[in-house]
C-alpha positions in Angstrom: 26.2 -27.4 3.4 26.5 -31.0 1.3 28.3 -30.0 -2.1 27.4 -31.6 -5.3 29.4 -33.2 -8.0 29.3 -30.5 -10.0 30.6 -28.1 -7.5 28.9 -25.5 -7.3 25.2 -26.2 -5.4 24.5 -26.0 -1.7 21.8 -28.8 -1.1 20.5 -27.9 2.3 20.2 -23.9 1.2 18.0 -25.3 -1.7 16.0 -27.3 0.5 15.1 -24.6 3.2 13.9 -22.2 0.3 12.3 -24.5 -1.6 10.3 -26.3 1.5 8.9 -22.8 2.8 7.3 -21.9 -0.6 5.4 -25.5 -0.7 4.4 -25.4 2.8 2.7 -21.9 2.3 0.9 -22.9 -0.2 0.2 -26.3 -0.4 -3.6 -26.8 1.0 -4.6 -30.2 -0.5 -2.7 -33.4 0.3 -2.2 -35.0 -3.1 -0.5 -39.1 -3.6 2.5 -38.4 -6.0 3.4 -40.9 -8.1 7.2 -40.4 -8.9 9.1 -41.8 -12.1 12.9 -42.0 -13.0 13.8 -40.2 -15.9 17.4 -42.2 -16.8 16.1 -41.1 -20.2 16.6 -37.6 -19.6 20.5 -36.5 -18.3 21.2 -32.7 -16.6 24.1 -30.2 -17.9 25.6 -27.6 -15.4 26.4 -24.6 -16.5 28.1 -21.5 -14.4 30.1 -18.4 -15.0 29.5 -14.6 -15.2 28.7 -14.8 -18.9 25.8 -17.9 -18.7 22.5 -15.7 -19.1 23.9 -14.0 -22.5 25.4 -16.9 -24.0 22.1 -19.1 -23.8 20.2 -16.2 -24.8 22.2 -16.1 -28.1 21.3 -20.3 -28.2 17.7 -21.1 -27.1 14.3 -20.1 -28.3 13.1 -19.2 -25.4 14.2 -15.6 -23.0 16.4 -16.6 -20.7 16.0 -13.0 -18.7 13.3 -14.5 -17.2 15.3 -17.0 -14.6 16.6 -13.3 -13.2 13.3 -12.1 -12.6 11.4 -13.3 -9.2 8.9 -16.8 -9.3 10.6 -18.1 -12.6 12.8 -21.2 -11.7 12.3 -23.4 -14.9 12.1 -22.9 -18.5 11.3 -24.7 -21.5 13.1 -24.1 -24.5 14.7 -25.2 -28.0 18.1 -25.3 -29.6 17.8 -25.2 -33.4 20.0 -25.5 -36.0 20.6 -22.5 -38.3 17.8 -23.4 -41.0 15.8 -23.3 -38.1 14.8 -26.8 -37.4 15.0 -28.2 -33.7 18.3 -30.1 -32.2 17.1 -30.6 -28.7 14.8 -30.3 -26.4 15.5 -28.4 -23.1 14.1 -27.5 -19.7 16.5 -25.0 -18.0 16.7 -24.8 -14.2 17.8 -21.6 -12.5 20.0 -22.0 -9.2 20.4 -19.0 -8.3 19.2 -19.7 -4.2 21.1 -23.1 -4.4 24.7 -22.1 -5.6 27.3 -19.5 -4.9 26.9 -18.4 -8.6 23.6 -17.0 -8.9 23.9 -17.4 -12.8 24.5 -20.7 -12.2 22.2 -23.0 -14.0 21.1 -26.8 -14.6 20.0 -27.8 -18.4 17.9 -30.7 -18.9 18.5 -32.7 -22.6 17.5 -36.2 -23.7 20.5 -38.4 -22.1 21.4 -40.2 -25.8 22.7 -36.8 -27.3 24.7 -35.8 -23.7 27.6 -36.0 -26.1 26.7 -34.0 -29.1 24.6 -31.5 -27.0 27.6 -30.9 -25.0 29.8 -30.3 -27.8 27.6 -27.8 -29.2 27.1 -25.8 -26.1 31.2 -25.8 -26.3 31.3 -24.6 -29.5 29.0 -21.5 -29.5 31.3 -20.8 -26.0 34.0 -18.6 -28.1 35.4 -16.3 -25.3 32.7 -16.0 -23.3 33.0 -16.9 -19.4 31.1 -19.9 -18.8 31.6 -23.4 -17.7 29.7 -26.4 -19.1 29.9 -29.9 -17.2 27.5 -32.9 -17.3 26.3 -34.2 -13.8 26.4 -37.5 -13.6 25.5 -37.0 -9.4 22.2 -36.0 -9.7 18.9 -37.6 -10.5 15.5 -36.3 -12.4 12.4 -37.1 -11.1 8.9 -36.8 -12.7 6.1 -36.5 -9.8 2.4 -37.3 -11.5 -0.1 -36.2 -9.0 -4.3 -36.9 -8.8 -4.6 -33.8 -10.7 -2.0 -33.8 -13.7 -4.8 -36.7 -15.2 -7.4 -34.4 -14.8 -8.9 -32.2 -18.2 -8.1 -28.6 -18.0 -8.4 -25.9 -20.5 -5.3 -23.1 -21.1 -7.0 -20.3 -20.1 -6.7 -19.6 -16.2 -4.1 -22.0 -15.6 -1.0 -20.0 -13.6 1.5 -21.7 -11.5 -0.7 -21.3 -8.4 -3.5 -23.6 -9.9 -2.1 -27.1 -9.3 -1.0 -28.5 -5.4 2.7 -28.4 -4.9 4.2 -31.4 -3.7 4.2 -31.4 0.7 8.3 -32.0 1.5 9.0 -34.7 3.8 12.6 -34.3 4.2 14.4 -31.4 1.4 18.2 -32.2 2.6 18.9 -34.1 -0.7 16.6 -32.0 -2.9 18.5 -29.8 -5.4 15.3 -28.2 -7.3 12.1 -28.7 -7.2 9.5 -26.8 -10.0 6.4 -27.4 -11.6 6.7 -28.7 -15.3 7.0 -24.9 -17.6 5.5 -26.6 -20.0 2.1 -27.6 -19.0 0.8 -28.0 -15.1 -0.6 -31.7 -16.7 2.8 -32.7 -16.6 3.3 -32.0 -12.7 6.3 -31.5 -11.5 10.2 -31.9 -12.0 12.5 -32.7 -8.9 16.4 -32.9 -9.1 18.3 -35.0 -6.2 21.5 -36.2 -5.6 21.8 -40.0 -7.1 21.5 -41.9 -3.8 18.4 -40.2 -2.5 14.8 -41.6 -2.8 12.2 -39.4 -3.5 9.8 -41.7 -1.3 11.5 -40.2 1.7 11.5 -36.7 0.4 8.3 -36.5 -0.9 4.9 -36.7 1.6 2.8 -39.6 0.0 4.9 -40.6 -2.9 5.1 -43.7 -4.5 7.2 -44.9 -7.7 5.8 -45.5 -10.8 7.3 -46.7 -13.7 8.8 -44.5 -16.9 6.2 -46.4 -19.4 4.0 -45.1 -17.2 5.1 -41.5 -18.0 5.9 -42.1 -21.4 2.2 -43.2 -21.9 0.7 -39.9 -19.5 2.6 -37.4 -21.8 2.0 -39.6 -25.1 -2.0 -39.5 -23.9 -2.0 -35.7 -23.3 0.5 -34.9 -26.3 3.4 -33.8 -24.8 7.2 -34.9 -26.9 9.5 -35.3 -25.7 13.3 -36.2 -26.8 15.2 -37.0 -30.3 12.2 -39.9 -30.7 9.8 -37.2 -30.9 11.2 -34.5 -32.0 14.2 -36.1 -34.3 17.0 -33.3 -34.6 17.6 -31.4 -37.9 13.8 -32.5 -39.0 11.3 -31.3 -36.3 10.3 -27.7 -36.3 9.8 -25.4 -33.2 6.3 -24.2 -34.2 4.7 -27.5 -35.8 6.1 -29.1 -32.3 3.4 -27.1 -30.5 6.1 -24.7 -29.3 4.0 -21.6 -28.8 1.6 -23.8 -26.5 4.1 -25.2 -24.5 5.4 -22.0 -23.6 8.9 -22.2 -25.1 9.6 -19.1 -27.2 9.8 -15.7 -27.3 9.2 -13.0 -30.1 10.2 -10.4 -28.7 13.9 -11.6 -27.3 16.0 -10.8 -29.9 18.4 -13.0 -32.3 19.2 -16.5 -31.6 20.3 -18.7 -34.0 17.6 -20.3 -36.2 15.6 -17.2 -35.1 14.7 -16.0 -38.8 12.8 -18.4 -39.8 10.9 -19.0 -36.7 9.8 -15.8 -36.4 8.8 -15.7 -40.2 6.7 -18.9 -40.0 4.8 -17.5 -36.8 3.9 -14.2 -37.9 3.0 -15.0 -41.3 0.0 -18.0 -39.4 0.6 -20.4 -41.9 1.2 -23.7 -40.0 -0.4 -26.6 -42.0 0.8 -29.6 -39.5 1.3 -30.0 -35.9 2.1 -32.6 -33.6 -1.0 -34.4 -32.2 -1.4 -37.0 -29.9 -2.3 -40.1 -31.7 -4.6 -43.3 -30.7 -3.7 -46.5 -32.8 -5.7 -49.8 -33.0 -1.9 -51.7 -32.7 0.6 -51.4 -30.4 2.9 -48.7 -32.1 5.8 -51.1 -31.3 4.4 -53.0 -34.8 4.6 -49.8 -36.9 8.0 -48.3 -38.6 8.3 -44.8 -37.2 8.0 -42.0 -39.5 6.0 -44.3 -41.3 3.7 -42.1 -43.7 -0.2 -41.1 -42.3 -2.8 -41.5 -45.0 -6.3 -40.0 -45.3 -9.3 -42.7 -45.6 -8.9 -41.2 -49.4 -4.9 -42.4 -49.5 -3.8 -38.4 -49.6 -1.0 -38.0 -47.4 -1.9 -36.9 -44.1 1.4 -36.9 -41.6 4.1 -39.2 -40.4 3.9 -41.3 -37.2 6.9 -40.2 -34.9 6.6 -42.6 -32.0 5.0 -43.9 -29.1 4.4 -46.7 -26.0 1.6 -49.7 -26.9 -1.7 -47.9 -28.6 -0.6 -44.2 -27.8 1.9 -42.4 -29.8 2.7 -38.9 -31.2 2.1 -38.0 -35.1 2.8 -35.0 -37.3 -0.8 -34.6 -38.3 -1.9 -32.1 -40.8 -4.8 -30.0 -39.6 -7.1 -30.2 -42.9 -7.4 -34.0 -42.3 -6.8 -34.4 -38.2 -11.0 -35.2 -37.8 -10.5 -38.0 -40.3 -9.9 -41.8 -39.4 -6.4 -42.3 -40.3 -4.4 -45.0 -41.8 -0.7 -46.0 -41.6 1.3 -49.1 -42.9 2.8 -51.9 -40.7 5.7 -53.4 -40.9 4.3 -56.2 -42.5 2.1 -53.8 -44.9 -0.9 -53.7 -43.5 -3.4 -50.9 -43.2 -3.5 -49.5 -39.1 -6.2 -47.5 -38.4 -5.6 -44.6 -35.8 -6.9 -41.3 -34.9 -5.5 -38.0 -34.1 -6.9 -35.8 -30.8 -6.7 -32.4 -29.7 -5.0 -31.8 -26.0 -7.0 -30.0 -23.6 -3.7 -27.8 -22.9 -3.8 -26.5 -26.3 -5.4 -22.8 -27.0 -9.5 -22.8 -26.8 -9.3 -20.7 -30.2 -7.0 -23.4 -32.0 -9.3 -26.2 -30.3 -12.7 -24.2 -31.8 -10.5 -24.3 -35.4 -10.7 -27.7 -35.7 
């Protein structure tokens, strides 16, 4: 079995379990487009202790990667007021390595560094390992049907096609998106392998092209869109993306959290935005005005005429207003995503 840099998967055992589970169920050919993620970098982590000390860190329950059908989970680090640090997807390994704790973190590749260092610091005594792979590669795969509208209710993992393996020797995982089937699926290779010969009809796509899909359907992403020590978990649309738990137990920034959500009150949430200039021509958390100049949000970023905004939800019908760079009125308006809860969408 091939090893990987990080010493501690076994590709072609990987590949065997995870090309039986797609050929059972796949039924519909689909073309995959596939984009590089070089924004996006991947943290192993391994030892006896690895389930209980990211439990203590992350928002969302990590017990779930020991229970059967749950590869992938999305999930927050926040800081100790309770505000968000990163972002996170969380891969279990468990039929790819001889550690069946064993686990891959995905974080936005421009805090590898300070991401890493906290994970070391919150280590203390406990048995675990943390190591940045450099060897492997993330993949985005967009299929026909992640550009489709669907509604949250009656959406399970079964619901969308699974990508139809070509060739799984270089594949390391291979999961649908945990945060919303409309953003397809994730697949982890070793660095020299192109999905195109993995993948049954697959073809490469660009990342603007992916930036603008999840920018279009709402989804942040990253320190742009969620800027660390500012962002918080529950205005980010966490609850909807499926990246908490209430009922796991203390982690830090937990307190607040857990207030905020049980007390209702959330007066602003992150909305996908359309903007009548390229976003490119407008300072990022620039200030969001109502048509009556009452403050409204900040613009957080974006890719040409589709970005993301912190919207608040008394004005997020309106026609909106921010200033350029040069100090002109922009005119932009805020949208609900289909993924979000029917009873939120019938709110507004």
């Amino acid at each position: 079995m091939a090893a990987l840099l990080c010493g501690v998967l076994r590709v072609s055992h990987c590949a065997r379990a995870y090309s039986g589970v797609i050929r059972r169920y796949s039924t519909v050919e689909t073309v995959w487009t596939c984009h590089t993620l070089t924004h996006r970098a991947l943290i192993n982590i391994r030892g006896q202790d690895t389930h209980s000390y990211l439990q203590g860190l992350v928002t969302n329950d990590v017990r779930a990667l020991e229970q059967s059908g749950h590869t992938a989970l999305y999930t927050h680090l926040l800081n100790v007021q309770g505000r968000t640090l990163y972002d996170v997807i969380i891969y279990s390994l468990k039929e790819s390595s001889d550690d069946p704790t064993s686990v891959l973190l995905e974080c936005d590749s421009s805090v590898l560094n300070s991401i890493t260092h906290h994970l070391n610091i919150y280590k203390i005594r406990r048995k675990v390992l943390v190591e940045a792979c450099p060897g492997l590669s993330l993949w985005a795969l967009l299929g026909l049907n992640t550009h489709c509208t669907h509604t949250a209710e009656g959406l399970g993992p079964e619901s969308e096609p699974r990508p139809e393996l070509r060739n799984g020797d270089g594949v390391v995982a291979m999961v649908q998106d945990p945060r919303t089937p409309l953003m397809g699926w994730r697949l982890i290779t070793r660095n020299q392998e192109n999905p195109a010969g993995i993948i049954t009809a697959c073809n490469h796509g660009n990342t603007d092209e992916y930036h603008r899909h999840r920018y279009k359907i709402g989804v942040p992403e990253g320190v742009r869109d969620l800027p660390p020590g500012e962002a918080l978990p529950l205005e980010s649309n966490l609850v909807f993306l499926n990246g908490i738990s209430f009922s796991k137990g203390c982690y830090i920034g937990q307190e607040l959290t857990a207030r905020t959500h049980h007390t209702g009150v959330i007066r602003k949430r992150l909305m996908p935005l359309s903007l009548s200039v390229p976003v490119e021509d407008l300072p990022l958390g620039g200030a969001i005005e109502s048509a009556q100049g009452k403050a409204a949000g900040k613009l957080r970023s974006g890719v040409g005429e589709l970005g993301l905004g912190l919207v608040r939800l008394s004005h997020a019908k309106e026609t909106l207003t921010v200033s350029s760079t040069q100090g002109e009125k922009v005119t932009l308006t805020a949208s609900v995503p289909d993924w979000w809860p029917k009873d939120m969408k019938d709110k507004l």
